[in-house]
LOMIKE-941059 format. One record per residue (C-alpha): residue in one letter; y, x negated, z negated. Coordinates in steps of 0.1 Angstrom, whole numbers, plus 5000, padded with zeros to 4 digits. Layout:
N
AYXZ;...
***
This chain:
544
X500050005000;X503849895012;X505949784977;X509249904973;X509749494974;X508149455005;X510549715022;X513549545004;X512149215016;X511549345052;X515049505052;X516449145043;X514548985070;X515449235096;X519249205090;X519048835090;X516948755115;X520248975134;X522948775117;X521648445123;X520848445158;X524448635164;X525848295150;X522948095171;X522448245201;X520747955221;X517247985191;X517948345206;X517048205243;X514347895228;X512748175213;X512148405246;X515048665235;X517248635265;X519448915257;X520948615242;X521248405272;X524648495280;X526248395246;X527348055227;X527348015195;X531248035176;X531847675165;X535447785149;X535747645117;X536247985103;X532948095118;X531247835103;X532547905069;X531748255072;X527948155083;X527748015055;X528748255030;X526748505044;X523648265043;X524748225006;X524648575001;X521048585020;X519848344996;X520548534962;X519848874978;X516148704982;X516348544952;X516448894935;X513348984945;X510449004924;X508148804946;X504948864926;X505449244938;X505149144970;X501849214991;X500449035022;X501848835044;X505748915026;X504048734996;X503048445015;X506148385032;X508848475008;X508848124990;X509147935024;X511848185033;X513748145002;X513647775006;X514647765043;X517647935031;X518447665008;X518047395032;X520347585054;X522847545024;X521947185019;X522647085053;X526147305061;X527447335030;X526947005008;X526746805034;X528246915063;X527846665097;X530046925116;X532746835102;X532446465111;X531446455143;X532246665172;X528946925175;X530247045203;X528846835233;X525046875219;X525147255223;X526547225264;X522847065270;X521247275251;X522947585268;X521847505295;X518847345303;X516647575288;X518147855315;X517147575343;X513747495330;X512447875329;X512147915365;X509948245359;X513448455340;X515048665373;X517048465398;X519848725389;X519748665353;X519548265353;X522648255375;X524648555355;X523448415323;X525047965334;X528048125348;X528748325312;X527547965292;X529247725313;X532447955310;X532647925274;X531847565266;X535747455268;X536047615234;X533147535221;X534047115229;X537847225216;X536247395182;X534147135177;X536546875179;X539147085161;X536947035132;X536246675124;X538446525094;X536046275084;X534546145112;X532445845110;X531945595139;X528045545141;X528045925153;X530645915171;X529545625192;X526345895197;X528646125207;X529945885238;X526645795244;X525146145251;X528046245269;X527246025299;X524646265310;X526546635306;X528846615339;X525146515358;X523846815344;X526746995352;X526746885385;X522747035388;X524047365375;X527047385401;X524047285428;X521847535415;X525047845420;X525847685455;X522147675470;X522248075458;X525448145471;X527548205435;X530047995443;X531848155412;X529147915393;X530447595405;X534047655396;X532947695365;X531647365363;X534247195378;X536847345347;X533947255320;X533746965335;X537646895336;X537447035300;X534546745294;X536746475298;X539746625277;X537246615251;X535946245259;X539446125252;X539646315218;X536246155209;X537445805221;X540945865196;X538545955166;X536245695169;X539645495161;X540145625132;X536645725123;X535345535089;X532145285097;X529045395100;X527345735085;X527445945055;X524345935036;X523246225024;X522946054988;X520146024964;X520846444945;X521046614978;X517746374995;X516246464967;X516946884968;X516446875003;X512546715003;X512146974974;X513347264998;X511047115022;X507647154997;X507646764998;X506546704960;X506246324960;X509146174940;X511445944960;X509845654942;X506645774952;X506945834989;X508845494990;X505445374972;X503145554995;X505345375028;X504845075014;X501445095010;X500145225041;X502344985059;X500144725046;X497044945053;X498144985088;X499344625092;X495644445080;X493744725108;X496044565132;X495244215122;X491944285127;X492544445155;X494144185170;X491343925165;X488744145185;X491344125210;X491543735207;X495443765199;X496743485177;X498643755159;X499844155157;X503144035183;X500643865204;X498244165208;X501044435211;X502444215237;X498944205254;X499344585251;X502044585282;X499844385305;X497944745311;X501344925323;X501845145347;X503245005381;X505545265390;X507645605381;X504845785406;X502145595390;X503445655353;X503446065363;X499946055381;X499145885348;X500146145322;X498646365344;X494946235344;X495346135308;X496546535298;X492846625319;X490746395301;X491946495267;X491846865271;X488346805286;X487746575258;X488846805229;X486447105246;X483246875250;X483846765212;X484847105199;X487646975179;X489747285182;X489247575200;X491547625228;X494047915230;X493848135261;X496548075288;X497947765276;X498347475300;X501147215297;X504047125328;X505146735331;X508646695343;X511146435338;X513946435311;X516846535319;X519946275322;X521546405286;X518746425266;X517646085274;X519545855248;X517646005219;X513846065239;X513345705252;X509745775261;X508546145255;X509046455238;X507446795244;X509047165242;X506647455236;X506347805255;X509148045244;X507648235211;X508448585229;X507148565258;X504048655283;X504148265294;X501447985274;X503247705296;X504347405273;X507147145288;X506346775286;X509346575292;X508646225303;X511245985305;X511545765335;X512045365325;X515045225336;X514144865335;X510544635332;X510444645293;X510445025295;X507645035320;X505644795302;X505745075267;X504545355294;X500845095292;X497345305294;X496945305255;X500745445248;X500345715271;X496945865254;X498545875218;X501645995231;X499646265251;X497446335217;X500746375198;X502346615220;X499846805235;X496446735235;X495146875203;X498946785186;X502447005192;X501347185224;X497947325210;X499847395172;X502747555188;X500847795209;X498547895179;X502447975158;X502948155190;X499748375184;X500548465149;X501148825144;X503648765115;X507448825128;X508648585096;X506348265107;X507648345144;X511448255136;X512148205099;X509547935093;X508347565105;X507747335084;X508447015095;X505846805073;X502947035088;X504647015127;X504346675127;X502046575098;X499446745123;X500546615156;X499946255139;X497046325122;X495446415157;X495946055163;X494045935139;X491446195147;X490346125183;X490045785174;X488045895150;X485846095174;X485845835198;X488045885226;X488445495231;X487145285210;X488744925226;X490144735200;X493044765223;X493445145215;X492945085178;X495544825174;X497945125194;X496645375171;X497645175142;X500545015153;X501645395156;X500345465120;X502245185109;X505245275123;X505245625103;X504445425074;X507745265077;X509645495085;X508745685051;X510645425028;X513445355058;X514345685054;X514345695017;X516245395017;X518845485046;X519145825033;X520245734995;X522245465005;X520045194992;X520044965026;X522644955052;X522245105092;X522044735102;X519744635072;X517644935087;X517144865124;X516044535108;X513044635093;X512244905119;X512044515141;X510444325115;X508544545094;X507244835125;X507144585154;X509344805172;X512144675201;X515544655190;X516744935212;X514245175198;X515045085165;X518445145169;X517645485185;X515545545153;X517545475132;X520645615147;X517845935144;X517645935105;X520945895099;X521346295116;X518046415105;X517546295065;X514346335051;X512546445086;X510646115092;X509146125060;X507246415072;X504746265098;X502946035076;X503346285044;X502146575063;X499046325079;X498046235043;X497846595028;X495646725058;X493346485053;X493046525019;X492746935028;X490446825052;X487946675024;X487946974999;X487247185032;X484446965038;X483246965001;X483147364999;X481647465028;X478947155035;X476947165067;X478847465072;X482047215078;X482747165117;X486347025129;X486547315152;X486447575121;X488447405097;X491247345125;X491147675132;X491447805097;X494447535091;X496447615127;X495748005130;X498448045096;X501347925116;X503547635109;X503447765071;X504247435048;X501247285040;X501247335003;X501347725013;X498747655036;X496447435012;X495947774992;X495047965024;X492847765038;X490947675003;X490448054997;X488848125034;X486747855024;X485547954995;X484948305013;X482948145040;X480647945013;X479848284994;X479048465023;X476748145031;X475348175001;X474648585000;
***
């Protein structure tokens, strides 16, 4: 029977859910609802501020409810709500990046591509839907600029460097109108893009008065924000844990590195690029065969069981999104939508050292990560969920990408390669994670300096200085996110083993992925308690 606090809590969602993507209307069009396609989001300070107030309001109108009345689902997925809410808070209110650096040129990509990419939406629509987007984006540069008072230059320099590829883009969109005969389209362009480089010249006159670096988020807010996240390791701990399974990582790829005859890791990694692709058509011919073998792989094993429909798209990334996505990144099928088709963005190498990180073993973890069984095949479960709440309010990022990287771990396990070549990539990608646990904890709080870490992303991860600038330039924006891939790894396995230990020879991959993935992308301390109590269901009825 349906609480009087369920239909409170429903009533809250419902009106939310509205508010929210009236203020974001481009999670409107990622999630499938294109009745949103023809709006932009308000980035007027006064908009912002109101945002948040109602979010504040959100929070304690949630907060009043007695959650132990709750039944089903609404039980499950009022604490992860509640918390969202709060992180919302933490990261617009208390520390608020908008108003020191200019938002603004983020949201024109973001505006648009997804309108280019989702060639199946009505020619009609698409064209309507740019020309109303690209018509607004002056103001949304103006507001966004209009609110920066503190603005720091390590973000602004991102800024600049981002920028290069909007008028590129913009020059695809004013193609796409005049191959379709909306010339109106094109005009458009040419103002946003006139508008564009007003906007460059106010960025260029903040960075000169922009304050060094970044703003840490500081140690108290870190620390409410990995709580709000259902991370509930201590920052002393998960700097702990970093260290330590950097130093697991870093003996497998000593030994790792022997079998391969390498004098040492540098040597071996360096070995690595000798198995590179040749070319930009060979390095897409590549992802291509490697996306068949490991979907055939994963069905011949019976690691997971496949959803119906899916099947994954390889296409380059675009110009503006490539500062930040070096190599590869993946976006998954819209959430409301007949279409199972996930995007895999691929980033052509502009130079030799780039081809040489596109090598054989870099491609098939990369591959396992964001598709085969990682992102794409977790994503298109969410997708399935029947639950409107785990659809749009929740997606936890240490279970999102604490499972994409434990599926790395896993086929190695299961044998997909077992060179000592792919091991040492395996763990070199492992290690990386590892690092990037007490980086971020260190960055984050203000411990160690932007320069001190790109340094031990070099030193300590084996990574190229570019990259680890790009990283690290990464958890500067994003606190507290990187610690989820390796924290999120550790607690599935550990999940993993109490499966195993209830159910017995009852325990197949297949069934206990499908027991962990079918929940949505719940946070995996809500899912722990889920997936124990199938188990235990499955056992008794074993044992009847």
């Amino acid at each position: 029977m349906v609480s009087r606090e369920d239909e409170l809590f429903e009533e809250l969602v419902y009106k939310f859910v509205n508010e929210y993507l009236e203020f974001n209307p481009l999670t409107g069009t990622y999630l499938g609802l294109h009745e949103y396609d023809v709006l932009l989001p308000d980035l007027s300070r006064e908009r912002i501020e109101y945002a948040i107030k109602r979010i504040e309001w959100y929070y304690e109108r949630f907060r009043e409810i007695e959650a132990d009345k709750l039944t089903g689902y609404r039980r499950v997925d009022y604490e992860p709500i509640v918390r969202g809410l709060e992180e919302t808070l933490i990261l617009t209110r208390d520390w608020p990046t908008w108003k020191m650096y200019p938002v603004g040129f983020d949201v024109v990509g973001e505006s648009i591509y997804p309108l280019l990419i989702r060639d199946y939406l009505p020619l009609e629509h698409r064209l309507n839907a740019l020309y109303s987007r690209v018509r607004g984006l002056d103001k949304v540069l103006e507001d966004s600029l209009r609110n920066v008072d503190e603005p720091y230059s390590l973000w602004i320099d991102y800024v600049l460097m981002t920028a290069k590829g909007l008028p590129g883009l913009l020059d695809i969109v004013k193609g796409f109108g005049e191959k379709h005969g909306f010339s109106e389209l094109g005009e458009a362009c040419d103002k946003v893009n006139d508008a564009l480089s007003k906007a460059l010249n106010e960025t260029i006159k903040l960075r000169e008065k922009a304050k060094p670096g970044f703003k840490p988020i500081g140690r108290e807010l870190y620390e409410k924000l990995l709580k709000a996240r259902f991370i509930d390791e201590s920052i002393e701990e998960l700097r702990r844990q970093g260290y330590e399974e950097a130093r697991k990582y870093r003996k497998l790829m000593s030994e790792a590195a022997k079998k391969m005859n390498a004098t040492s890791i540098v040597k071996a990694l360096e070995k690595l690029k000798e198995r590179h692709v040749s070319s930009v058509e060979d390095l897409f011919k590549t992802y291509h065969e490697t996306l068949a073998k490991l979907k055939k792989f994963i069905i011949e094993k019976e690691v997971v069981e496949l959803p119906p429909m899916e099947r994954v798209e390889i296409i380059e990334t675009p110009e503006f999104m490539r500062p930040l996505l070096p190599f590869a990144a993946y976006i998954p099928p819209e959430v409301f939508s007949w279409d199972y088709t996930g995007i895999f963005l691929v980033t052509p190498p502009t130079n030799e050292e780039m081809l040489k990180h596109h090598n054989t073993y870099d491609i098939m973890n990369t591959v396992i990560h964001e598709a085969y069984p990682g992102h794409h095949i977790q994503l298109v479960y969410a997708k399935l969920n029947p639950y409107p709440t785990r659809k749009i309010l929740i997606s936890a990022n240490e279970f999102v990408e604490g499972w994409a990287h434990y599926c790395e771990e896993l086929l190695l396990e299961l044998g997909i390669d077992n060179s000592p070549e792919y091991r040492l990539k395996v763990y070199h990608d492992a290690l990386w994670r590892a690092v990037r646990v007490y980086v971020d904890v260190e960055l984050s709080t203000g411990m160690i300096t932007f320069e001190q870490a790109v340094e031990k992303l070099v030193k300590d991860a084996y990574l190229p200085r570019d990259g680890a600038y790009a990283e690290a330039l990464r958890y500067t924006m994003n606190p507290g996110y990187q610690v989820s891939y390796n924290y999120g790894k550790r607690k599935i396995k550990t999940l993993r083993e109490k499966v195993k230990e209830i159910l017995g020879k009852r325990f197949t991959y297949k069934l206990f992925h499908k027991m962990l993935l079918e929940e949505g992308n719940l946070p995996l301390k809500t899912l722990e308690k889920l997936v124990i109590e199938k188990a235990y269901k499955i056992a008794k009825t074993q044992g009847e």
